[in-house]
DOSEGU-285721 format. One line per field, with one value per residue (C-alpha): y, z, x; residue in one letter. Coordinates in steps of 0.05 Angstrom, whole numbers, plus 5000, padded with zeros to 4 digits. Layout:
% DOSEGU-285721
py	Y/...
pz	Z/...
px	X/...
type	A/...
***
This chain:
% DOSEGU-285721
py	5336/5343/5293/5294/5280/5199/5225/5264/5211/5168/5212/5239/5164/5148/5201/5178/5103/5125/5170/5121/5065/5106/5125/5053/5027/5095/5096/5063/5099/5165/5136/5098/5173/5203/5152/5153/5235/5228/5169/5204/5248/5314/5372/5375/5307/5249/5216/5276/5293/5222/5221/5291/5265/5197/5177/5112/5101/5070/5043/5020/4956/4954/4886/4891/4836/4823/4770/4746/4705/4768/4747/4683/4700/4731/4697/4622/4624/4607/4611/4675/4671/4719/4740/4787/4846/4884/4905/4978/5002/5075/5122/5142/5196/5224/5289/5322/5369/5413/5397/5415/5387/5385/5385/5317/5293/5278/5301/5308/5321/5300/5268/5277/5221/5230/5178/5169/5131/5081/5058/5024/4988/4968/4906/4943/5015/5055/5046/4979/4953/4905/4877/4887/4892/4947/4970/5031/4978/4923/4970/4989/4933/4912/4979/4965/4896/4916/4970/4954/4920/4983/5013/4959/4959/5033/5018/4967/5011/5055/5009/4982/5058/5070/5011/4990/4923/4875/4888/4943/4948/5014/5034/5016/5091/5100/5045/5057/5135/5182/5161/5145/5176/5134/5151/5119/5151/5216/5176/5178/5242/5239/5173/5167/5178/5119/5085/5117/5139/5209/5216/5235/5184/5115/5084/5061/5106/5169/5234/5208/5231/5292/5296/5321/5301/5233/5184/5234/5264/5230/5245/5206/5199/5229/5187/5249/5237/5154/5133/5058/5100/5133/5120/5097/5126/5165/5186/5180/5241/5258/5195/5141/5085/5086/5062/5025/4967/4938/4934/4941/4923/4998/5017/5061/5013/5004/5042/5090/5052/5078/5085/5034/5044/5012/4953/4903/4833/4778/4781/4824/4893/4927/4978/5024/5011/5071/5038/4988/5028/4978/4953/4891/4854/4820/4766/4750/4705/4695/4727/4753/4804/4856/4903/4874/4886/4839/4849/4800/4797/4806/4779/4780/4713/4676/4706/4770/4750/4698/4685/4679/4603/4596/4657/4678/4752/4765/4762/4842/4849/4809/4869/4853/4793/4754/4716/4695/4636/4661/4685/4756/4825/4852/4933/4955/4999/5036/5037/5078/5014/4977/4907/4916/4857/4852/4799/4773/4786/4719/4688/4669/4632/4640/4590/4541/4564/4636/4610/4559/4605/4634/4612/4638/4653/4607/4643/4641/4658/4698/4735/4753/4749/4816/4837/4879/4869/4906/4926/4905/4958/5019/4991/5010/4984/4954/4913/4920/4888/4904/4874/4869/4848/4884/4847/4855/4809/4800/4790/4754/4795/4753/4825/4867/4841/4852/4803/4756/4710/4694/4657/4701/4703/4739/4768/4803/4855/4892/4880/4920/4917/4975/4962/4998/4965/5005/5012/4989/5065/5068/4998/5016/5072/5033/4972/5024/5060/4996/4978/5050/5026/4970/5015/5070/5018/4980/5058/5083/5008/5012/5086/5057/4998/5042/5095/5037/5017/5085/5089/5019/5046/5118/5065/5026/5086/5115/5046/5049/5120/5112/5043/5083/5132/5096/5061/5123/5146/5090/5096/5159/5196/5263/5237/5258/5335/5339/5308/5354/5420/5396/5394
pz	5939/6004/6049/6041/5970/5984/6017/5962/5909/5945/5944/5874/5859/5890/5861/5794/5811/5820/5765/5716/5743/5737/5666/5653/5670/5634/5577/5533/5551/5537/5467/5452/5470/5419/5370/5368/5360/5293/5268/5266/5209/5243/5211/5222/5238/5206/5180/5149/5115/5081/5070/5035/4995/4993/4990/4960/4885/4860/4792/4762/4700/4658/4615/4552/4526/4457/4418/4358/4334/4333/4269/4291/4347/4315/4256/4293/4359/4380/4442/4448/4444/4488/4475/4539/4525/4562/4612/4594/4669/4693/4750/4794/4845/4895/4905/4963/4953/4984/5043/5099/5185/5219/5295/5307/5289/5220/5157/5087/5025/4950/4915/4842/4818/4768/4712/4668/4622/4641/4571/4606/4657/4595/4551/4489/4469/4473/4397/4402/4365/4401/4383/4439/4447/4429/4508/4478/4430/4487/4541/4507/4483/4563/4584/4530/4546/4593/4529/4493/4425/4390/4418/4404/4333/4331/4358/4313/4250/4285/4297/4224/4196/4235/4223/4294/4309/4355/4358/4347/4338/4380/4405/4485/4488/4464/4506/4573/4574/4514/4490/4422/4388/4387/4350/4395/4451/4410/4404/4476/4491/4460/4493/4567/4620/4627/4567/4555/4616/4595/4561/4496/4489/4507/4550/4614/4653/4607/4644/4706/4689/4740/4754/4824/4824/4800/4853/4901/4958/5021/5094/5136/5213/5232/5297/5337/5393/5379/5338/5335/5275/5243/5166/5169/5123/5155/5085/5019/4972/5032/5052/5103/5052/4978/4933/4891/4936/4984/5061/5095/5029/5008/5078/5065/5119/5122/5113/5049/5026/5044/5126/5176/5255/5291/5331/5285/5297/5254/5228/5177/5156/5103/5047/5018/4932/4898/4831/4852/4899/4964/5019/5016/5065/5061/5112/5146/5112/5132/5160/5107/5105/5055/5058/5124/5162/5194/5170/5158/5094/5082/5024/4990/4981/4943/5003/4971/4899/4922/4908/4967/4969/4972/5026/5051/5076/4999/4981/4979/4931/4880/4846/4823/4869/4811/4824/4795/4799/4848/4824/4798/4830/4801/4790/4733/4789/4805/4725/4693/4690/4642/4656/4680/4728/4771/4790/4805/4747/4703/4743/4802/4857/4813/4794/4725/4694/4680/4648/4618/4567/4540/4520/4538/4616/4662/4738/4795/4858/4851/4796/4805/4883/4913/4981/5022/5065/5136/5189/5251/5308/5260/5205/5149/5081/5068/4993/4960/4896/4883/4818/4797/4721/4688/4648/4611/4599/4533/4550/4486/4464/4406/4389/4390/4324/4351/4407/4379/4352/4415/4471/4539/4564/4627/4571/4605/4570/4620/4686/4726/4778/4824/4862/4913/4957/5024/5004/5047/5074/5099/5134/5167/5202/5221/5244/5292/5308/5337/5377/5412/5462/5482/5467/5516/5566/5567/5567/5628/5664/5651/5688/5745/5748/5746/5801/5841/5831/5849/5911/5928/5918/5950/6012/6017/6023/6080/6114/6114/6140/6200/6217/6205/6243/6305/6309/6312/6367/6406/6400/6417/6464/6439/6366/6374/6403/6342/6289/6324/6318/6240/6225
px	5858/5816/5803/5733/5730/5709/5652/5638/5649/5601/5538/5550/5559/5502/5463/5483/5472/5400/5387/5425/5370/5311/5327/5351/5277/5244/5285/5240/5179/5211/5240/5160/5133/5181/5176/5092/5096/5149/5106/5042/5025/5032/5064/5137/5153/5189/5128/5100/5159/5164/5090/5101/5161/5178/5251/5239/5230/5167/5146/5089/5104/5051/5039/4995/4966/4971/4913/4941/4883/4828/4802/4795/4765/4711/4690/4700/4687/4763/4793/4837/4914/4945/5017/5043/5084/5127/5138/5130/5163/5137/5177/5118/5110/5064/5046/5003/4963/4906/4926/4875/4888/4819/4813/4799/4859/4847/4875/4842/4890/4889/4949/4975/5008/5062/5088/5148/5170/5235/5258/5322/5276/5223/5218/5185/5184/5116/5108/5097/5025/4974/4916/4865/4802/4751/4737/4677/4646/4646/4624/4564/4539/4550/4502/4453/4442/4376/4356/4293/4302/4287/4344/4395/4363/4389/4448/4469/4459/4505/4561/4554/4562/4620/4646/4673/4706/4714/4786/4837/4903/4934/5006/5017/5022/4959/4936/4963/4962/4955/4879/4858/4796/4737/4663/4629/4651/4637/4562/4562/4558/4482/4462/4431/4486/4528/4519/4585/4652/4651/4720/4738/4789/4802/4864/4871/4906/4877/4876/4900/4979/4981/4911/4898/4821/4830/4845/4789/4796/4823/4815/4863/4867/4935/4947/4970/4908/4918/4980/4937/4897/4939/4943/4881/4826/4762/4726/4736/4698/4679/4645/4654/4616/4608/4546/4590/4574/4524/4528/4592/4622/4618/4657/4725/4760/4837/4899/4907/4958/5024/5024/5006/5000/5060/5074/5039/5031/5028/4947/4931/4927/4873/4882/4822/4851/4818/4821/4768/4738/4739/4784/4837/4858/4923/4939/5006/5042/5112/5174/5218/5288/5282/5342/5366/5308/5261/5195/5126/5100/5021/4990/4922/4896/4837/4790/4801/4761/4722/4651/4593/4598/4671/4672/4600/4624/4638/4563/4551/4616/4567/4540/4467/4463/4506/4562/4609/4666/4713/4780/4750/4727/4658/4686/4633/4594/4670/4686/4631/4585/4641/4640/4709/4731/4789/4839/4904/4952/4945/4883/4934/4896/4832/4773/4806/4734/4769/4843/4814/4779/4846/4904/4972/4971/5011/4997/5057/5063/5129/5107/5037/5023/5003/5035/5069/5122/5121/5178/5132/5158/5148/5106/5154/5140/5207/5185/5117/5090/5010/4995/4922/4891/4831/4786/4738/4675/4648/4573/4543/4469/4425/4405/4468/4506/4573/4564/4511/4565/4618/4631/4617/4688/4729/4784/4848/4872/4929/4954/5004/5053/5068/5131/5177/5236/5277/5347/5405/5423/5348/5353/5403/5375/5314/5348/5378/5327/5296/5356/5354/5323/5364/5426/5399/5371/5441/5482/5446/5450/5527/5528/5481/5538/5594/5563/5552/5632/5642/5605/5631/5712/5699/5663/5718/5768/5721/5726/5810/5809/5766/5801/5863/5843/5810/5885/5930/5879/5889/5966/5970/5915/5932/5912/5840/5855/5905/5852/5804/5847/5865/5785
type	X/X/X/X/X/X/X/X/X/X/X/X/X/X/X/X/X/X/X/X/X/X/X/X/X/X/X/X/X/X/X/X/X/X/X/X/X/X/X/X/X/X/X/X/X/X/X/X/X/X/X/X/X/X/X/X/X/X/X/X/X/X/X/X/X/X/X/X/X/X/X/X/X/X/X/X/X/X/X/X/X/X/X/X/X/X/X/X/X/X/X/X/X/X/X/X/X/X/X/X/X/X/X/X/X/X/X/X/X/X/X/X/X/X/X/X/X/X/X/X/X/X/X/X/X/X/X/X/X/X/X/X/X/X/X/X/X/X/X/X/X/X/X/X/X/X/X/X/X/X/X/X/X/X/X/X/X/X/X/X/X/X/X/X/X/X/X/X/X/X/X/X/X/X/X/X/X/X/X/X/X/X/X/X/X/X/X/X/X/X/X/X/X/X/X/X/X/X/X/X/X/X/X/X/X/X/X/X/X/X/X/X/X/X/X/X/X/X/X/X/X/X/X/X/X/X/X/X/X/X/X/X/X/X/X/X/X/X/X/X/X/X/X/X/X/X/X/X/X/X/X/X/X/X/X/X/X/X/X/X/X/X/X/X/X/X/X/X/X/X/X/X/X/X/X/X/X/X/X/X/X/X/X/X/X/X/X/X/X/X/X/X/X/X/X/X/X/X/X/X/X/X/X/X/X/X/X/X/X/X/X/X/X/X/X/X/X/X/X/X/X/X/X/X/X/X/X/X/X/X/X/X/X/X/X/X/X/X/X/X/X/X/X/X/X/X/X/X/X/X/X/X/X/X/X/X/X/X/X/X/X/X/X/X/X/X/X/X/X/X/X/X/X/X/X/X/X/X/X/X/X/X/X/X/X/X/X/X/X/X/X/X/X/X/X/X/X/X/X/X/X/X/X/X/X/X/X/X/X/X/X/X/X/X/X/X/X/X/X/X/X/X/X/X/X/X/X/X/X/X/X/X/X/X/X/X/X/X/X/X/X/X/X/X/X/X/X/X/X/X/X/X/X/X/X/X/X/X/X/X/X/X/X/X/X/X/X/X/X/X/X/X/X/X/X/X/X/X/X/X/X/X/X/X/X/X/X
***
């Protein structure tokens, strides 16, 4: 080894001592860059690839509720007894497609979303028999309600040929997603447009098993110019506000559902819900460890359902200027004009004047609060539990026979839990992922250390050759014309 390898150990040292400092104090910025370019929804990275093929399993419960007292019901005036069933637990997937990138940094795709059956994850089989109630017969007389007398006249012979009831007793297959005949939607078909949905069949998921059109067409902002928007939505059919409802109550506002932007804090976060056409907004809640991550859990609360006086920003989700108790969401303008209302499963966190007409509900928090839980650095969905109820209100008519006789009621009739949880493997990767940066950070800090030790040793052997040096020269005079000739 040469003698001027301390020398040489000192500036590479020192070198190193400065590039491990630099990238030490930039090592986060480079790893933030990286990270905001694989969250956004950009072909090619991480995001995209999850977004185009999800590697956690979702399901959708479905829970039917039975009335055993029908007759009852309708010859006395009773209060309904509801029996739940199930539930009857569905695999679902997502599938994109028509997917179409636009230059400013948005995205506009369609998604088909596919069920099956989980007999092993289901309390019931789909053969299973309820007693529900007659949604076509219901729904008209709810459409006809403004008709002329003449016309309810008409309609009433109708009914009483066909013979419709009240109530019917169908399979959960039938109910949920194969469809069962019905003459009066047949009927329909000759009566003014939306006295009738136009279907064929009745159930309430019917043609929505692989349909691509059904959920509409979404257009997304990527976050490639922004990562603060991606997820969220731009237009939905390609609209930025609906006529379903009034005012900014009709905006497509909020996140699509499945992506949020990153870095959130602990406020809220909003979802555009196609199925009731209008954005949510769940509300932090509490910190909670799903899978071993760290993540806040949002929640949608009584603000979400309430009526103008409880919450005045509600008052354009009051469809027709009519409001009612808080506790359920007016979706008859979204549904065909069906007076099809929307709520917590159970009437959880809703007004007594809705559970209080039925019997058999008992609401609670753990099993019919909707939220989502969020890792905050990346905005992961580590749990999720939406669960919503669809009623349906029974509107009493003094000249519509099949109403004239009951109670106007709020009646549930399904609700429905879709779920999906990280697994353990996937936590782990993200709970590293966010320590990168402290792992990188403390890496290069250790080299900048070390180089410094380095410099410090190859110093300190620099030091004892020169004082070495400088005393041979001094005993000897000819010390320096030898070191001299040896150089």
């Amino acid at each position: 080894m040469g003698r001027g390898w301390p020398r040489c150990c000192a500036i590479s040292g020192l070198v190193t001592a400065v590039v491990g400092a630099v990238l030490a104090l930039t090592f986060p910025l480079f790893y933030h860059a990286i990270l905001n370019y694989e969250l956004s929804l950009q072909k090619g990275t991480l995001s995209y690839k999850l977004w185009d093929e999800p590697p956690v399993s979702m399901y959708i419960k479905f829970y039917l509720f039975n009335i055993t007292n029908s007759e009852d019901v309708v010859n006395n005036q009773a209060k309904p007894i509801l029996r739940q069933l199930g539930p009857y637990t569905f695999k679902e997937s997502h599938q994109r497609v028509n997917i179409q990138p636009h230059d400013n940094y948005t995205m506009t795709y369609q998604q088909r979303r596919v069920w099956h059956f989980v007999e092993e994850l289901s309390n019931g089989t789909l053969r299973d028999n309820i007693t529900t109630l007659n949604v076509p017969l219901v729904g008209a007389t709810y459409t006809l309600r403004f008709q002329p007398l003449w016309y309810k006249v008409g309609f009433n012979r109708i009914v009483k040929l066909l013979g419709s009831q009240m109530f019917v007793t169908k399979n959960a297959s039938q109910l949920l997603f194969d469809g069962y005949p019905d003459p009066l939607l047949e009927l329909g078909k000759r009566l003014p447009p939306g006295t009738f949905p136009p279907f064929d069949k009745f159930a309430w998921f019917y043609q929505r098993n692989n349909s691509d059109s059904y959920d509409g067409v979404f257009n997304i902002f990527t976050g490639a110019d922004h990562i603060n928007k991606m997820g969220e939505m731009d237009l939905w059919n390609y609209a930025p506000q609906t006529n379903y409802y009034e005012s900014y109550c009709g905006m497509v506002n909020g996140s699509f559902g499945e992506a949020w932007a990153p870095r959130r804090n602990k406020t809220n976060i909003s979802m555009y819900i196609t199925d009731i056409c209008r954005s949510v907004t769940l509300d932090y809640e509490k910190d909670v460890v799903d899978a071993g991550v760290s993540s806040y859990r949002f929640a949608a609360n009584e603000k979400v359902f309430s009526n103008a006086t409880d919450h005045p920003d509600n008052w354009c989700f009051c469809s027709g200027g009519v409001c009612n108790p808080s506790g359920v969401g007016n979706s008859s303008t979204c549904r065909f004009g069906a007076p099809v209302f929307v709520s917590y499963p159970h009437y959880y966190l809703a007004d007594p004047y809705y559970i209080n007409q039925v019997e058999g509900l008992s609401p609670k928090k753990d099993l019919h609060q909707f939220y989502i839980d969020l890792e905050p650095e990346m905005a992961v969905p580590t749990s999720v539990r939406a669960r919503l109820q669809i009623n349906i209100l029974i509107e009493p008519d003094i000249d519509i026979e099949a109403v004239r006789n009951v109670n106007r009621m709020f009646l549930p009739l399904v609700w429905f839990e879709i779920s999906a949880d990280l697994t353990p493997d996937l936590g782990f990767w993200i709970n590293f992922a966010n320590q990168l940066p402290m792992y990188g950070t403390a890496t290069f800090f250790a080299i900048f250390c070390l180089s410094l030790v380095g410099v410090a040793v190859s110093g300190v052997f620099l030091v004892k050759r020169r004082s070495r040096t400088h005393a041979i020269a001094s005993a000897d005079p000819n010390s320096k014309e030898s070191d001299t000739t040896d150089s």
